[in-house]
C-alpha positions as CSV (number, residue, x, y, z in Angstrom):
1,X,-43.7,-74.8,91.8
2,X,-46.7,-74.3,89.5
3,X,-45.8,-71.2,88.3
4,X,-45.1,-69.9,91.8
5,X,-42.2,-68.9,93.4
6,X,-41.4,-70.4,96.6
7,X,-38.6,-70.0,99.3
8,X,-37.8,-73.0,100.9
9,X,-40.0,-76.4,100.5
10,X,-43.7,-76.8,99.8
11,X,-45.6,-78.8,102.2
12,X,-48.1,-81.5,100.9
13,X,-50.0,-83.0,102.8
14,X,-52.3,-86.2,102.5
15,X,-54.4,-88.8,104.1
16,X,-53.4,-92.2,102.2
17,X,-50.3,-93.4,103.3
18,X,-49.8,-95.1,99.6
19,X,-49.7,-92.0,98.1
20,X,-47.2,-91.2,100.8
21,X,-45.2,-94.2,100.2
22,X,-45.0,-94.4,96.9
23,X,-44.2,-90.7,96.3
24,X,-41.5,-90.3,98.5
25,X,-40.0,-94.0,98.3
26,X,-38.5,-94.0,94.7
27,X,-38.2,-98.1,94.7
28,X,-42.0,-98.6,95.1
29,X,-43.7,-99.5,91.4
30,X,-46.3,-98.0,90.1
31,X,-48.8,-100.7,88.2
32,X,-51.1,-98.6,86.7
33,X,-49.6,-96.3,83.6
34,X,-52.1,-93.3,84.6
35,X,-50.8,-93.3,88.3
36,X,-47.1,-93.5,86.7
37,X,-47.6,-90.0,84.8
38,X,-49.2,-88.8,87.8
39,X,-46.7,-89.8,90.2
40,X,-43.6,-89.1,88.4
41,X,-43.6,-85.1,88.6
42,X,-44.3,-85.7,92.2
43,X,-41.6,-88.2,92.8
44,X,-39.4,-85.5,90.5
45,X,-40.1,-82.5,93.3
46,X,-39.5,-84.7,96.3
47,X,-36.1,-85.7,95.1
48,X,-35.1,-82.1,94.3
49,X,-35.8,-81.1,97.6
50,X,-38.8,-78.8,96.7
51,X,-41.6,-80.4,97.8
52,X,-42.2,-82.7,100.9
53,X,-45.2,-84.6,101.6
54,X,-46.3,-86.1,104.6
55,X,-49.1,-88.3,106.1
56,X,-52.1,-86.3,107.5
57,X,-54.4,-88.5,110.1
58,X,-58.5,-88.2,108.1
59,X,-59.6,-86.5,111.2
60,X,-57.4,-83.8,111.3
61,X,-58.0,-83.3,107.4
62,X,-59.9,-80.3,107.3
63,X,-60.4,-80.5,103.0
64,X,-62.5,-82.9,104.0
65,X,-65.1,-80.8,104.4
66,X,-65.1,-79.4,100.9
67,X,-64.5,-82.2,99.7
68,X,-66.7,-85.1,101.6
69,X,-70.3,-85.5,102.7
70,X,-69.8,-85.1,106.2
71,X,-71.9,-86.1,109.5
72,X,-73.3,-82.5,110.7
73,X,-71.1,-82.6,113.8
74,X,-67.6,-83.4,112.2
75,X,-68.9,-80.6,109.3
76,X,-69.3,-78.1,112.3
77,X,-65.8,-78.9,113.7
78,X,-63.9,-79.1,110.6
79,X,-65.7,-75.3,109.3
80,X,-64.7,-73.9,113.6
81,X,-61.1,-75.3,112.6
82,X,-60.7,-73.5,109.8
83,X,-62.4,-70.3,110.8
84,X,-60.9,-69.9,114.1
């Protein structure tokens, strides 16, 4: 996948459960042409079996915190998550 070799599936992971849905369920349509070019390698590596991708709750998310302006205490808990 990317270049990389792997051994068994890659897990993907993700806090919108459209993305979920309309990655993995190959019946859903896409209405928006950019999202269609996006989507359809995706949809491509789920149906092979290489990649799986799943629903992640936001506050168990912990790229949140390089990605997000977070509240100091939720900052401090995602950075102990990831250290520890």
């Amino acid at each position: 996948m990317m270049g990389i070799p792997l051994q068994g599936m890659c897990n993907t992971f993700c806090d919108n459960d459209s993305v979920v849905n309309n990655v993995t369920d190959p019946t859903s349509t896409l209405t928006k042409k950019h999202n269609a070019l996006a989507y359809h390698k995706v949809r491509e590596s789920v149906a092979a079996g290489t990649q799986r991708i799943a629903h992640e709750f936001g506050r168990f998310n912990l790229s949140d915190v390089l990605t997000k302006n977070l509240p100091v205490y939720k900052h401090k808990a995602c950075c102990a998550s990831i250290l520890h």
